[in-house]
C-alpha positions in Angstrom: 53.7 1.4 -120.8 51.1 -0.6 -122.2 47.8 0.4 -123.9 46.2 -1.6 -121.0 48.1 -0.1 -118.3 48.1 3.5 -119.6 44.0 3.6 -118.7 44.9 2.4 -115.2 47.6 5.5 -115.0 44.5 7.6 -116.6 42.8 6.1 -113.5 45.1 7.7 -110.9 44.6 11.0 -112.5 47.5 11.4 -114.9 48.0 11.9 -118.6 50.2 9.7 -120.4 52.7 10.1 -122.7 54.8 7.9 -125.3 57.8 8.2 -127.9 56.4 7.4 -131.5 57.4 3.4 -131.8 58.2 2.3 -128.4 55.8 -0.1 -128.7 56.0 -1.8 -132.3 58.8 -4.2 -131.2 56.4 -5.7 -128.5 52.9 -5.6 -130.5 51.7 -2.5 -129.2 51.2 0.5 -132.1 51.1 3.8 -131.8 47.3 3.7 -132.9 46.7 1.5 -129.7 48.3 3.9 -127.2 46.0 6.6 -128.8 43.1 4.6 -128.9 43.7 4.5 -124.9 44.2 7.8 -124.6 48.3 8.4 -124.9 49.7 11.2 -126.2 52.4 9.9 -128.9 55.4 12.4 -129.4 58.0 12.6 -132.0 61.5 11.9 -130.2 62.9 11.6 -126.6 63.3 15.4 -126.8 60.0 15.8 -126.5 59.0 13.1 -124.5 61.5 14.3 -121.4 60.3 17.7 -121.8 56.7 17.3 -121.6 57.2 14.3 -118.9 57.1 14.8 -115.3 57.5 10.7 -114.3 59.8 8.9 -116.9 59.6 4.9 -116.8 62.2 3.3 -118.4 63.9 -0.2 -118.9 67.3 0.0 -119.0 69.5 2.1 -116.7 69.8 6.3 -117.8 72.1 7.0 -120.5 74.9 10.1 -119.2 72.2 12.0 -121.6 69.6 11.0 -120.4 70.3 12.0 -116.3 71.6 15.5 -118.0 68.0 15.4 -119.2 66.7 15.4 -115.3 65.4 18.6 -113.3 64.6 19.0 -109.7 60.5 18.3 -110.7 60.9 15.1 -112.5 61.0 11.3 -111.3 62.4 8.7 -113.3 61.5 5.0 -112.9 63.8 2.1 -114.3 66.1 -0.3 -113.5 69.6 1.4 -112.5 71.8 -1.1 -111.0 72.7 1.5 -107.8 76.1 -0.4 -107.1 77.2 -0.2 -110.6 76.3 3.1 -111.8 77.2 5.1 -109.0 78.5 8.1 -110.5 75.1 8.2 -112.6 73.1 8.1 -109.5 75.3 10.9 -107.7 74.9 13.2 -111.1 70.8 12.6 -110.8 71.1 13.7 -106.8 72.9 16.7 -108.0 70.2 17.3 -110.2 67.7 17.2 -107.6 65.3 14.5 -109.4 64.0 11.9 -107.6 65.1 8.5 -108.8 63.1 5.0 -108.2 65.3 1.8 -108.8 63.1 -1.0 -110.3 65.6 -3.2 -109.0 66.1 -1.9 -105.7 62.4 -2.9 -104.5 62.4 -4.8 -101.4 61.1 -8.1 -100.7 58.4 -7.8 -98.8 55.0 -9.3 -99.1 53.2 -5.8 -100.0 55.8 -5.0 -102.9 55.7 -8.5 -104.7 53.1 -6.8 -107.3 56.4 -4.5 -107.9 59.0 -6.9 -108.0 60.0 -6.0 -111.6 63.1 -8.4 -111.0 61.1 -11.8 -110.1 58.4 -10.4 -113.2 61.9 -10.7 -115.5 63.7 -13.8 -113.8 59.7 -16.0 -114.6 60.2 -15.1 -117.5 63.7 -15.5 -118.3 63.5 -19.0 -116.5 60.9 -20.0 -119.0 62.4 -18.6 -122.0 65.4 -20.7 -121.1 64.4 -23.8 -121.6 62.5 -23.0 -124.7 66.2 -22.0 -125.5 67.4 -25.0 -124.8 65.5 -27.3 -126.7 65.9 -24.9 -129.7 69.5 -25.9 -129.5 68.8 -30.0 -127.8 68.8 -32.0 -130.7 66.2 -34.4 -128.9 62.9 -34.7 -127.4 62.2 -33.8 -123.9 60.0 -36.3 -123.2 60.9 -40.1 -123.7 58.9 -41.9 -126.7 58.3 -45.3 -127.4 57.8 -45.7 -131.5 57.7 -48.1 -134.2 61.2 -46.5 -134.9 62.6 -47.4 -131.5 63.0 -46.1 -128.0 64.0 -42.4 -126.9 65.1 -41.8 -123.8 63.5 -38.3 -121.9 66.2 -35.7 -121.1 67.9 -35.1 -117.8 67.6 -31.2 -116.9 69.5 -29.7 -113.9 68.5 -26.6 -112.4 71.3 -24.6 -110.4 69.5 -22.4 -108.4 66.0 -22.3 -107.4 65.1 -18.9 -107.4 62.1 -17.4 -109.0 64.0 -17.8 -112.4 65.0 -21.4 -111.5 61.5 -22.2 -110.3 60.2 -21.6 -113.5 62.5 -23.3 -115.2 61.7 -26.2 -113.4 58.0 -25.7 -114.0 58.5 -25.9 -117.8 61.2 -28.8 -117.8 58.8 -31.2 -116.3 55.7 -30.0 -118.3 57.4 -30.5 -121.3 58.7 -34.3 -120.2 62.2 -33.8 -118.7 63.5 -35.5 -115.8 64.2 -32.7 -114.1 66.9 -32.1 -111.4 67.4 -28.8 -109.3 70.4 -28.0 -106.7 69.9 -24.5 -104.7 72.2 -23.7 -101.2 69.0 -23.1 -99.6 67.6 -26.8 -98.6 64.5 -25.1 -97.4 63.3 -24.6 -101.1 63.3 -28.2 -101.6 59.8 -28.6 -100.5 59.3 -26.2 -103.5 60.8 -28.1 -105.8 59.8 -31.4 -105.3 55.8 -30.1 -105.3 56.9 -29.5 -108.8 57.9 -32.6 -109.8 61.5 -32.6 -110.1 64.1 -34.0 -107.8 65.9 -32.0 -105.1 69.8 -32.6 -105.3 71.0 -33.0 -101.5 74.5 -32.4 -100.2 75.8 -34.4 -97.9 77.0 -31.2 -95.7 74.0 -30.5 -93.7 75.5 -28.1 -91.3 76.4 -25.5 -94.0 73.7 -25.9 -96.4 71.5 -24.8 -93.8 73.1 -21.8 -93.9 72.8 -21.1 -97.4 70.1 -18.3 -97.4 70.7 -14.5 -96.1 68.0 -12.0 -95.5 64.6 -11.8 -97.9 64.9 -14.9 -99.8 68.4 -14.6 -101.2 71.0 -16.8 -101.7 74.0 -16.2 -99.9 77.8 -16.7 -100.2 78.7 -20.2 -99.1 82.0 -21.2 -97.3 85.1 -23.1 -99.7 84.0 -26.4 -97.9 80.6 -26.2 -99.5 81.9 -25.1 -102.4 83.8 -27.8 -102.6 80.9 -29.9 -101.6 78.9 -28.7 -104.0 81.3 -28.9 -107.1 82.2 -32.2 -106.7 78.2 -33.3 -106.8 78.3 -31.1 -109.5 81.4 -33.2 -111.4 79.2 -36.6 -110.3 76.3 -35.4 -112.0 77.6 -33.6 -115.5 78.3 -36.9 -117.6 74.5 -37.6 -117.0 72.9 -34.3 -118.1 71.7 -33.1 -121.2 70.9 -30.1 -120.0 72.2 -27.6 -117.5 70.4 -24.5 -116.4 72.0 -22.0 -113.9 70.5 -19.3 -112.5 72.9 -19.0 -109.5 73.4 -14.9 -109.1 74.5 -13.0 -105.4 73.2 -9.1 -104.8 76.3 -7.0 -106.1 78.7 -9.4 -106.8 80.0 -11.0 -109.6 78.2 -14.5 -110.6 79.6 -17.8 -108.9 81.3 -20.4 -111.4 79.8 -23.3 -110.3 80.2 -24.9 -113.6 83.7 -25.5 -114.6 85.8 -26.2 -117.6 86.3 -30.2 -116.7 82.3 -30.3 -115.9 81.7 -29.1 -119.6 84.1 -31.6 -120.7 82.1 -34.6 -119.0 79.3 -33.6 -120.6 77.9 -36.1 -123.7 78.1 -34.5 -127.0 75.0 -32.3 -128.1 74.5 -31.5 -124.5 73.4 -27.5 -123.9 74.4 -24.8 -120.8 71.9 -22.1 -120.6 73.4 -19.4 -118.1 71.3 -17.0 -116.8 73.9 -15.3 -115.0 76.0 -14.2 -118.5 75.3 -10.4 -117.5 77.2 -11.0 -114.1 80.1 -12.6 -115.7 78.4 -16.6 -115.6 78.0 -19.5 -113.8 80.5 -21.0 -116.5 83.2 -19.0 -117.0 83.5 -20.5 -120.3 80.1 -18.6 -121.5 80.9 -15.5 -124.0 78.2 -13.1 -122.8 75.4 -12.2 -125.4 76.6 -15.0 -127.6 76.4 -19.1 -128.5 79.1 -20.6 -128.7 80.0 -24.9 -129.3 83.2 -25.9 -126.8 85.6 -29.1 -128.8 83.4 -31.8 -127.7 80.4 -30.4 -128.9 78.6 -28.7 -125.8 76.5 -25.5 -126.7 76.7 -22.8 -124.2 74.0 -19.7 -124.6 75.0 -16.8 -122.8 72.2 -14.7 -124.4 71.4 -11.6 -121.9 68.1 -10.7 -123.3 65.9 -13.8 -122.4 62.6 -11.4 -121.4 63.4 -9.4 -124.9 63.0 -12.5 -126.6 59.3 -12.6 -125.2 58.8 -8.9 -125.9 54.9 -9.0 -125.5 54.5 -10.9 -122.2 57.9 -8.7 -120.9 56.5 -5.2 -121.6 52.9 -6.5 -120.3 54.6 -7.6 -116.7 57.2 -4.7 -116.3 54.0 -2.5 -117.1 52.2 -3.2 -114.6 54.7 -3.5 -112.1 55.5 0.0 -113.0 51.7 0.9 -113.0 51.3 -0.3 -109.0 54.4 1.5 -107.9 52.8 4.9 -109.5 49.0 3.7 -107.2 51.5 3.6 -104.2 53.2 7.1 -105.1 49.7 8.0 -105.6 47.7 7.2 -102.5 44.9 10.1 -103.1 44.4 9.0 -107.1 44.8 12.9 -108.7 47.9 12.6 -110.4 49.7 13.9 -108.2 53.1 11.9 -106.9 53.3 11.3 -103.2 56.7 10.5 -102.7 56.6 9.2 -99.2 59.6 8.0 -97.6 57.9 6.5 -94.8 57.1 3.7 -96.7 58.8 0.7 -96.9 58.6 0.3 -100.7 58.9 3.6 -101.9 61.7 4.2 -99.1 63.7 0.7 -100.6 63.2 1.7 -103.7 64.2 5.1 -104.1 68.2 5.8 -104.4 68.1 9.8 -105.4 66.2 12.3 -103.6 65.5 16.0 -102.9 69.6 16.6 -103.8 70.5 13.3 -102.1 71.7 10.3 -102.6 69.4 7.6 -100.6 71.3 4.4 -101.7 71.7 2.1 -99.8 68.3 2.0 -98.2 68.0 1.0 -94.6 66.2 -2.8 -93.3 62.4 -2.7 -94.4 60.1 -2.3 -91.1 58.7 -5.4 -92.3 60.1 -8.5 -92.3 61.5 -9.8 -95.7 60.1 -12.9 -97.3 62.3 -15.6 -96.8 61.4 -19.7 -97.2 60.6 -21.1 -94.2 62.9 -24.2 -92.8 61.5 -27.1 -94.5 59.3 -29.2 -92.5 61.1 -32.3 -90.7 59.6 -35.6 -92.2 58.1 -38.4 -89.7 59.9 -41.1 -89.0 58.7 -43.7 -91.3 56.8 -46.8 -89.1 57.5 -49.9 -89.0 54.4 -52.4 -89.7 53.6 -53.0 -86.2 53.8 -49.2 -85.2 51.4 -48.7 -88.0 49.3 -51.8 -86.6 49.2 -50.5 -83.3 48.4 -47.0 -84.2 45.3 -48.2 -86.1 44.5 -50.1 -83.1 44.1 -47.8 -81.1 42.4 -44.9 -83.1 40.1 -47.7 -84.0 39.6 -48.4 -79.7 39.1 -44.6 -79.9 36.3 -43.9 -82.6 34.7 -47.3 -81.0 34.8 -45.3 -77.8 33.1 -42.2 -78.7 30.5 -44.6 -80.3 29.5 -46.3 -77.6 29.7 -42.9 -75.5 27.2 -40.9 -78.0 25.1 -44.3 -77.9 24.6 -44.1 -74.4 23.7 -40.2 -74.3 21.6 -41.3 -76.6 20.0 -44.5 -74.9 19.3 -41.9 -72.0 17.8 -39.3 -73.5 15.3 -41.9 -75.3 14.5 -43.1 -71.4 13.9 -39.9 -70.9 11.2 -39.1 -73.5 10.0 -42.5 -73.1 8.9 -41.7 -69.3 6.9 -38.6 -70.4 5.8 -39.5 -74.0 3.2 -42.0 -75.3 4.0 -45.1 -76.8 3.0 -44.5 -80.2 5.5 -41.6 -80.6 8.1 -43.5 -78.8 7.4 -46.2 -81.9 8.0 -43.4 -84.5 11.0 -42.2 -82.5 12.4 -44.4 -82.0 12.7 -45.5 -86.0 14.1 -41.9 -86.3 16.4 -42.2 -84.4 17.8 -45.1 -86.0 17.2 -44.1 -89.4 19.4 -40.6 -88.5 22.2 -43.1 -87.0 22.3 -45.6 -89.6 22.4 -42.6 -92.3 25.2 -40.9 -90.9 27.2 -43.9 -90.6 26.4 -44.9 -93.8 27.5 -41.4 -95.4 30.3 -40.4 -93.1 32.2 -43.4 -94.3 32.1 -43.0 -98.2 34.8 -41.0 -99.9 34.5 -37.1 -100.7 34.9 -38.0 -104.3 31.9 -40.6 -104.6 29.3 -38.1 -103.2 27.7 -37.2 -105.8 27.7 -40.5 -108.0 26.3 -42.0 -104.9 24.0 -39.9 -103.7 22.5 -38.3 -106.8 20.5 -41.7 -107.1 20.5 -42.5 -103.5 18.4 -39.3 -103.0 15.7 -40.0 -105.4 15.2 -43.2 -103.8 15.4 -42.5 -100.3 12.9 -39.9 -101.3 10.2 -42.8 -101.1 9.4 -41.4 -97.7 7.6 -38.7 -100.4 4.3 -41.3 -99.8 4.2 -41.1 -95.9 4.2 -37.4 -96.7 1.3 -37.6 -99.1 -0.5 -39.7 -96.8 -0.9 -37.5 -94.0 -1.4 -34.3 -96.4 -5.2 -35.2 -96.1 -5.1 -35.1 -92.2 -7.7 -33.0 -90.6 -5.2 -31.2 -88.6 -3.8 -27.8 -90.2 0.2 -28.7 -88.7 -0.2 -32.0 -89.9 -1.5 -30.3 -93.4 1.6 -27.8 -93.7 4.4 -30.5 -92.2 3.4 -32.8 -94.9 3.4 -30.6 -97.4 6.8 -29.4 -96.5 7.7 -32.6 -96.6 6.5 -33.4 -100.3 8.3 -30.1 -101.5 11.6 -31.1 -99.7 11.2 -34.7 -101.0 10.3 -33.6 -104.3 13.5 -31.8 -104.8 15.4 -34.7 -104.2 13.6 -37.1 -106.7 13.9 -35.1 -109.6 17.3 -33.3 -108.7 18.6 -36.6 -108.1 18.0 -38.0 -111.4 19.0 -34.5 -113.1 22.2 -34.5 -111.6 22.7 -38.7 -112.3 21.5 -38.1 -116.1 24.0 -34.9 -116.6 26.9 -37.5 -115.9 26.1 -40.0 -117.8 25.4 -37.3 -120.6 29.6 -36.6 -119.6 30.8 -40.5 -120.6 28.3 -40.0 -123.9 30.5 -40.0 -127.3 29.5 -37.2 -128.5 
């Protein structure tokens, strides 16, 4: 809980209540959660007792599930598959548990996906981590001292962790590789500026993805395949990323011994997937550690703890819309509908039973969509011949609207006198040669162009003022119409042309 996110719970009809210092570590004081209206009590003693709805971050301690009663819900990660006995001894209990990390991926929960909140911001965090520990730049630099080459950054796994990883290598200079066994996530990648590494085993890679987005377990060919591009590229990188975890099973190594012993002295491995048991199975979890040939391998666990502020902020509000779901009627009181798809997913204890594992969402899961097949590239003379004939086309309609038009002119001409056919005639072509004129300049020179152009095409302001003295009272009110119209596009014409030259002004 936040102080921010606490007056949204106040919103939905509930009181809020916090243990004395959960907040200091993050930024947030205990004055600030009474300034927005929290409660602050002395211990966890007092906190589960007065507590209905517990949020936590970390999975229940044994005391803290022997703390649960049949009226209270508690919110957190749990990790179902791995703390199974925990989640049986809260069934008993009759509470109802909601696994942060259970919430499915579907488009209506992604404002409760405390897991992709966690893996932006570990993916960030990592590189920052990395170039604590890179004893270059990222960027390359060309000085009066001499030349330095940018860094080359792979990406294993292009997840929502390794997505913004990728975001940050690039914006801070890298040249920036990223591999994932889904190929349809390479349109993602590239948009981002780095370079998608392609296997040559097409058949399997397109394979790689399971249901909701997920990576999936590949087969020992691709693995295969995908090491050795791994063992082609390691002597070039001075960083490595990976990110590469499976639902409820231990991490893939995907970076081997011999791979870290290709790599060029000073080079750093940031594994994301230390908790699972890493993508390098030479990484000590929670700990830094420098192989013989002088490779650095992080295996730090608590990547969002290291951005306390920005963690709590996210995970707060992901906890705050899953209580506006449980609370559909806003008067603080909990809703615990298992109809739903996300509180359904979610949930893993309830009413005295376990309700792990959930069944399929009604929904469909997001998953990437199959990449796009790229044209065939023309050749110059398929090009040539294409512009040949959209130009026989457009010259087609031309003549075709030209004609309509050339008959509807006969037409008036046969009924109307010949001093308005004169006039009409010279609006017609004015409208004609106007719109070709216009149609055929780029968006982006509009308003350059016509800021000017409209003040002086607005000379048509002294036909206006001309007639304004006709005797006739249509005459009168067309023309002054006309001056107002006109009028607006004189002076806003040079107001909007001096406003950008005021923006090339030193100031």
């Amino acid at each position: 809980m936040t102080p921010e996110s606490a007056l949204q719970l106040q919103k939905l009809g509930y009181d809020c209540v916090i243990e004395t210092g959960a907040g200091v570590k993050a930024g947030f004081a205990d004055a600030a959660y009474e300034e927005a209206g929290v409660a602050v009590v002395d211990g966890p003693d007092a906190l589960w007792s007065q507590a209905d709805i517990i949020a936590k971050v970390q999975p229940p301690s044994d005391e803290e599930v022997g703390r649960l009663s049949a009226d209270k819900t508690l919110i957190s990660f749990f990790w179902p598959a791995q703390n199974e006995e925990l989640m049986k001894e809260a069934a008993d209990k009759g509470a109802s548990v909601i696994a942060m990390d259970m919430v499915p991926r579907i488009s209506r929960a992604q404002k409760m996906d405390a897991l992709s909140s966690m893996a932006n911001i570990a993916g960030y965090r990592a590189v920052i981590e990395a170039g604590n520990n890179f004893g270059r730049f990222f960027t390359g630099q060309v000085t009066a001292a001499g030349k330095v080459p940018p860094a080359k950054v792979l990406i294993v796994g292009a997840g929502v962790a390794g997505l913004a990883a990728i975001g940050t290598a690039t914006s801070l200079g890298a040249i920036t590789y990223a591999f994932d066994v889904r190929p349809e996530v390479a349109e993602q990648v590239e948009s981002m500026g780095a370079e998608f590494v392609y296997l040559d085993f097409e058949e399997e890679q397109a394979d790689g993805s399971s249901s909701g987005g997920y990576a999936s377990v590949s087969s020992p060919e691709f693995r295969e395949a995908q090491l050795a591009k791994f063992r082609e590229l390691a002597p070039e990188m001075d960083i490595v990323i990976t990110t590469a975890l499976i639902p409820n099973r231990e991490a893939p190594e995907l970076w081997t011994p011999d791979m870290v012993a290709a790599m060029k002295r000073g080079s750093v491995i940031i594994d994301l997937a230390a908790e699972k048991g890493g993508n390098c199975k030479l990484t000590v979890k929670d700990e830094k550690i420098v192989t013989d040939n002088g490779v650095t391998i992080v295996g730090y666990t608590d990547f969002p703890s290291r951005m306390a502020t920005q963690s709590s902020s996210l995970y707060a509000t992901n906890i705050r819309h899953m209580m506006t779901d449980l609370t559909p009627e806003k008067d603080g009181t909990v809703n615990h509908n298992m109809e739903d798809d996300v509180i359904r997913g979610a949930t893993i204890a309830h009413k005295h039973d376990v309700t792990w594992p959930p069944p399929p969402p009604k929904t469909k899961a997001i998953a990437a969509q199959k990449p796009k097949e790229k044209a065939p590239e023309l050749t110059p003379e398929e090009k040539r011949a294409a512009e040949v004939a959209a130009f026989k086309a457009q010259t087609k309609q031309q003549v075709t609207l030209l004609g309509i038009g050339g008959v509807l002119l006969l037409a008036v001409g046969l009924v109307a006198p010949a001093s308005f056919m004169q006039h009409f005639i010279v609006f017609v072509l004015s409208v004609f040669v106007g719109f070709q004129v216009i149609w055929n300049v780029s968006h982006s020179l509009h308003t350059p162009l016509m800021a000017v152009t409209n003040a002086i095409s607005s000379i048509i302001i002294l036909g206006a003022l001309m007639q304004i003295g006709s005797g006739s009272w249509l005459v009168i009110l067309l023309a002054a119409v006309s001056v107002f119209m006109a009028g607006i596009n004189i002076f806003g014409g040079f107001m909007v042309t001096r406003r950008m030259l005021a923006m090339f002004q030193k100031s």
